[in-house]
VOGU-3710 file (C-alpha; in Angstrom, 3 decimals, decimal comma):
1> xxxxxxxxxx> 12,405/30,202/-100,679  12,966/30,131/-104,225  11,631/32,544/-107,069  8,514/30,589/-108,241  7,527/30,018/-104,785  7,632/33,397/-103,452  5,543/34,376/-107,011  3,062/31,620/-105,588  3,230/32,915/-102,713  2,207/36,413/-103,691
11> xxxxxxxxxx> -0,449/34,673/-106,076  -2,161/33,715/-103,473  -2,149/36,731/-101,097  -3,120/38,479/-104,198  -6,294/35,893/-104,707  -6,790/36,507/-100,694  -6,949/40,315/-101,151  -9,953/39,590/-103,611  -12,352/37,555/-101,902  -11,716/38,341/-98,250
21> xxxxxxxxxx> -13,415/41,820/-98,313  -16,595/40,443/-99,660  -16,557/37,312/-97,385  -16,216/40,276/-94,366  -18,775/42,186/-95,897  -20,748/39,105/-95,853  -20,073/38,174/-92,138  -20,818/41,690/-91,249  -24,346/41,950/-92,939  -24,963/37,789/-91,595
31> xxxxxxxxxx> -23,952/38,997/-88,321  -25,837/42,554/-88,325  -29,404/41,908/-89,879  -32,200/40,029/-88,434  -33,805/37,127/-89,480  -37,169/38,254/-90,703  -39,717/36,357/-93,561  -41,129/39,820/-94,345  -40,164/41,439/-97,403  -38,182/44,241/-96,791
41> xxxxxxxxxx> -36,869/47,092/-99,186  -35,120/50,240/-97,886  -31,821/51,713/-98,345  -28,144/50,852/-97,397  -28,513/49,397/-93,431  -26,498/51,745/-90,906  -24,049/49,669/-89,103  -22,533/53,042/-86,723  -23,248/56,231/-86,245  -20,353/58,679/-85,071
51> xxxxxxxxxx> -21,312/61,842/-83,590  -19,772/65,236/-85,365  -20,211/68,895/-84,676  -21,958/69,738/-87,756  -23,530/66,264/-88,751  -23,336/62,911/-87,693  -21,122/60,399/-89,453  -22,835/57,535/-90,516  -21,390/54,456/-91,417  -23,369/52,737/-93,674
61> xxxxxxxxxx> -23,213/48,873/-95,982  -22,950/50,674/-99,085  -19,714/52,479/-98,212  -18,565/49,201/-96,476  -19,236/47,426/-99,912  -17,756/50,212/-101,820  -14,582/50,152/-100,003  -14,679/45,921/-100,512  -15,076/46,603/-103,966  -12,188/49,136/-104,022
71> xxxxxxxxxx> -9,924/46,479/-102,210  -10,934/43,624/-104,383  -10,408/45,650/-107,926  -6,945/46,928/-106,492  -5,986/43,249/-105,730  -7,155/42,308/-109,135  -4,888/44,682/-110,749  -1,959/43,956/-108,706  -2,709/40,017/-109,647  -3,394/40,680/-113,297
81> xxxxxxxxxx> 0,202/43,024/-113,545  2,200/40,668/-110,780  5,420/39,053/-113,133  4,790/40,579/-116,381  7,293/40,474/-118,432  7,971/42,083/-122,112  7,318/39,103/-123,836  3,763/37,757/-122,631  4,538/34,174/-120,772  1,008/33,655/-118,804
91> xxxxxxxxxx> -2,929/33,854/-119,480  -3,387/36,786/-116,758  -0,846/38,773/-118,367  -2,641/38,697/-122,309  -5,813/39,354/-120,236  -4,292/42,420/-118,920  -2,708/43,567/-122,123  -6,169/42,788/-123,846  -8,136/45,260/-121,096  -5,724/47,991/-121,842
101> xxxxxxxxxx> -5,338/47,553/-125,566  -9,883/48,155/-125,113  -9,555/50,716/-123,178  -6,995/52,837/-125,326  -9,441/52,055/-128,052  -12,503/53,274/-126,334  -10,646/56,578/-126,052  -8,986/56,837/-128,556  -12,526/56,416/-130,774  -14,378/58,234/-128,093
111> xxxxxxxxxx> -12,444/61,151/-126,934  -9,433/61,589/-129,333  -5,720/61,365/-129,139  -5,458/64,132/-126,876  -7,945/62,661/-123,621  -5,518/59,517/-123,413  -4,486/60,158/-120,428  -8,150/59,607/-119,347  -7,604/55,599/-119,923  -6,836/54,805/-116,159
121> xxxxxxxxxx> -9,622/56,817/-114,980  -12,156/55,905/-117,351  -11,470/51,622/-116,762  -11,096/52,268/-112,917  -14,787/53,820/-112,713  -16,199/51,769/-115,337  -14,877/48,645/-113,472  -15,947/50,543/-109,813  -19,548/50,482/-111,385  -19,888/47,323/-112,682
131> xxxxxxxxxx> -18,629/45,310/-109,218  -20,689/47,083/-107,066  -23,594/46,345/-109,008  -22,357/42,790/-109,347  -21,829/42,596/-105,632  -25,592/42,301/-105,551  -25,017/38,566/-107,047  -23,547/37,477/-103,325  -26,218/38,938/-101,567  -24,599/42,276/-100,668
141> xxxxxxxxxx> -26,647/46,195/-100,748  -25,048/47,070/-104,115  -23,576/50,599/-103,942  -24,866/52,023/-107,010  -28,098/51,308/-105,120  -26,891/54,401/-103,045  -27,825/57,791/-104,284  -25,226/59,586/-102,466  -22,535/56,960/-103,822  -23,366/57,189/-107,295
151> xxxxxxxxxx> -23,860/61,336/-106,729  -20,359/61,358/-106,049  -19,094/59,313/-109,156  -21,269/62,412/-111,253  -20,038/65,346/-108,980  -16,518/64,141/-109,619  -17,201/63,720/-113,271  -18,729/67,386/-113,253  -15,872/68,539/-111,989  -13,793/67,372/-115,053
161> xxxxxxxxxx> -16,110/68,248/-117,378  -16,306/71,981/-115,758  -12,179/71,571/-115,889  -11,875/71,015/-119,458  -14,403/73,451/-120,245  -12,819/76,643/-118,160  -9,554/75,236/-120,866  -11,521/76,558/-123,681  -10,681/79,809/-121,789  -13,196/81,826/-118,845
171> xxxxxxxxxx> -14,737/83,748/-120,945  -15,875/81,582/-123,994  -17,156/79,397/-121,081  -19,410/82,053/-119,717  -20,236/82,933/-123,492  -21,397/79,733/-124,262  -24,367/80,337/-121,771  -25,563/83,428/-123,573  -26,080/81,678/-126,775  -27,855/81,252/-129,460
181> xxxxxxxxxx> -29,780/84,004/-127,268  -28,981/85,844/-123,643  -32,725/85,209/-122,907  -31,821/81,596/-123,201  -28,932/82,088/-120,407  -30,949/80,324/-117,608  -32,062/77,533/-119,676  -28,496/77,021/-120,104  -27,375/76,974/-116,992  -29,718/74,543/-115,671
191> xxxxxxxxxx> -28,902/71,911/-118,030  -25,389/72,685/-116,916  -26,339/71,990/-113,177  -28,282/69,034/-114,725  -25,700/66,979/-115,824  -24,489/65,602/-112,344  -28,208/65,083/-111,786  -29,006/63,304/-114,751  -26,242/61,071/-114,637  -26,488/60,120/-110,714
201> xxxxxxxxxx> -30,092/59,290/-111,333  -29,799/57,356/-114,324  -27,560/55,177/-112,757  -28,986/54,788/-110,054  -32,692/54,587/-110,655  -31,762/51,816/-113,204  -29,914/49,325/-110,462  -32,367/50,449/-107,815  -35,727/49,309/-109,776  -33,761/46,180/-110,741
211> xxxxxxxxxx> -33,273/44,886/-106,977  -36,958/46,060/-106,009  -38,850/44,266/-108,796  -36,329/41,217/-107,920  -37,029/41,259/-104,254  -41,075/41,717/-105,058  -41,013/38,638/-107,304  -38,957/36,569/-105,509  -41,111/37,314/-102,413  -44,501/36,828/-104,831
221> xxxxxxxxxx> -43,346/33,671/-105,874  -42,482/32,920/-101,939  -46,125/33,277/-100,710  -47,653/31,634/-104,492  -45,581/28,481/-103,266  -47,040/27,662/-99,740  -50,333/28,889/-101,390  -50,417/26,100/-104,322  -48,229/23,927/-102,684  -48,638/24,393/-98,649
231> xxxxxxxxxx> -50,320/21,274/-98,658  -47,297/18,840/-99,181  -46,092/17,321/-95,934  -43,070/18,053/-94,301  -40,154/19,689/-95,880  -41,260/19,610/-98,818  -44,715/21,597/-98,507  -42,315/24,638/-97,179  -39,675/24,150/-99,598  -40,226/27,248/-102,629
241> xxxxxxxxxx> -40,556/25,296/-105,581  -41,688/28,283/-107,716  -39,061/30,292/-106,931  -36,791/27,937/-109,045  -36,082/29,379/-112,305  -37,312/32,880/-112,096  -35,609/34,565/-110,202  -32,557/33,424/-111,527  -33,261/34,403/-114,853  -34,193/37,710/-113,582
251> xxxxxxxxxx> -30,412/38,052/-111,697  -28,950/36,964/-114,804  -30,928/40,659/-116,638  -31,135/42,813/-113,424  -27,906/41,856/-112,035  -25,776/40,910/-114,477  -26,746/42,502/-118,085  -28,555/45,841/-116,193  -25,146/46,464/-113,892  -22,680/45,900/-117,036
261> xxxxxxxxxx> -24,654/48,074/-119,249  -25,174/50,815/-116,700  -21,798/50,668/-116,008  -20,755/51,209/-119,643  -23,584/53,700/-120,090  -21,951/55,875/-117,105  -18,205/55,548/-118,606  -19,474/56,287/-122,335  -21,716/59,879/-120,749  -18,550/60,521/-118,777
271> xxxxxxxxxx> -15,961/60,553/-121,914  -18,054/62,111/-124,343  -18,835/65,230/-121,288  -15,404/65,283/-120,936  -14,477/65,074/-124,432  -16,945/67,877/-125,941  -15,723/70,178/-122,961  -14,517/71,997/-125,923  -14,076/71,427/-129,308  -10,408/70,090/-130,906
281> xxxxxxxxxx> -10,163/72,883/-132,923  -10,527/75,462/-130,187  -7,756/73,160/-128,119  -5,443/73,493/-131,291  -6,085/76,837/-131,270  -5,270/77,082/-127,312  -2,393/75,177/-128,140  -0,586/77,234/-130,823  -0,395/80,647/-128,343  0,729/78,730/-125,913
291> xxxxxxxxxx> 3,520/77,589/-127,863  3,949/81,066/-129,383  4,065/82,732/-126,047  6,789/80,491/-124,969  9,095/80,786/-128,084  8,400/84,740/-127,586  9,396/84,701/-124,501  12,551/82,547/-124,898  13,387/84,856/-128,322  13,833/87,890/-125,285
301> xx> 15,678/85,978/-122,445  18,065/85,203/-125,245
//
């Protein structure tokens, strides 16, 4: 097997790695959910429950989807990086050059020259949002229509935030919630604790109230048809006419524009948390004793 085959080859596993997970996700939701006409809105559907000591495990769509979303994003990079070369010599490769080269940017303008290690972690949950909402297109429970998904994403992010904030130095941290006023301490410290909160529910809320008013339209326009137009024979007196149009247009805002904007909404709140953790000047400041320590203490081991 020669060179360009085996790169075909991989090509196509690659490709493979991308769709199969939402074509089993598919098959497992076909295979899993009953056939009803009623309209029907709830949460993620529970596919298992493991017992636990403390609390049951439950195994749920929109962890299933997550994890196909995961898969398909990790195959995705792997096919947009496979054969690069230092001189661009394919499509994928400019595309993937073109991602980072945004990325950096959004940083760089958002977070300064110091945060660019952040890059990676900001595309990766900025491109996690926007396919699970998107996964809603093929007829899958989007995860960021999970509260305890999208919970996660903010806890993590708190964490960070928290992180670069305790950088600043412990005590300036516990300072900061004492001012302009102590009386003002608790006020403080609940819009700390409201940042995960705000975040999660923003998110969330927004994708959520997009599939609901979907479903309830698309299901309005269901009953409207056989109501105006019942009285065709045949097929064609149970075939939804109205729901031509519509709903699509709706998918194109709700599923499409909402999800992408959300998603971008989610990665801009997370760099500028992280960002203002505390100020530059403070971080030079940081910065300098560090360095002075380190040059004191090599001026006495010499």
């Amino acid at each position: 097997m020669n060179k360009n085959t085996r790169s075909r080859v991989v090509d196509i596993l690659l490709i493979l790695m991308m769709v199969l997970p939402f074509v089993a996700a598919i098959t497992l939701k076909v295979l899993t959910t009953p056939r009803s006409e009623e309209i029907s809105i709830s949460g993620a559907q529970i596919y298992l429950t493991i017992p636990m000591p403390i609390m049951d495990l439950t195994i749920t769509s929109s962890q299933i989807n997550s994890w196909a979303v995961i898969i398909a994003i990790f195959g995705l990079c792997l096919y947009l990086t496979h054969g690069i070369q230092v001189i661009p010599n394919s499509k994928r490769q400019l595309l993937a050059e073109w991602i980072v080269t945004k990325v950096n940017n959004l940083i760089r303008n958002n977070m300064g020259e110091r945060f660019m290690a952040f890059a990676p972690f900001v595309a990766g949950i900025m491109a996690l949002s926007a396919f699970s909402s998107l996964s809603s297109l093929l007829g899958l429970f989007p995860p960021t229509s999970d509260m305890n998904i999208v919970a996660g994403w903010a806890i993590l992010v708190f964490v960070l935030i928290t992180h670069y904030k305790l950088k600043g130095g412990v005590w300036p941290y516990v300072k900061g919630f004492f001012e302009p006023v102590p009386v003002f301490a608790p006020f403080n410290i609940i819009g700390e604790l409201a940042t995960p909160v705000s975040m999660s529910f923003r998110h969330y809320g927004n994708v959520l109230s997009g599939v609901v008013i979907s479903t309830l339209i698309a299901h309005a326009l269901q009953g409207l048809t056989k109501l105006v137009l019942g009285w065709l024979p045949g097929v064609l007196g149970q075939f939804p006419f109205l729901q031509i149009g519509l709903p699509a247009i709706l998918s194109l805002y709700f599923d499409i524009f909402s999800g992408l904007m959300q998603a971008f909404i989610f990665a801009m709140l997370t760099m500028l948390y992280i960002a203002t953790g505390f100020s530059e000047d403070a971080y030079n400041e940081r910065m300098a004793k560090k360095k002075k320590k380190k040059l004191h203490a090599a001026g006495a081991d010499a």
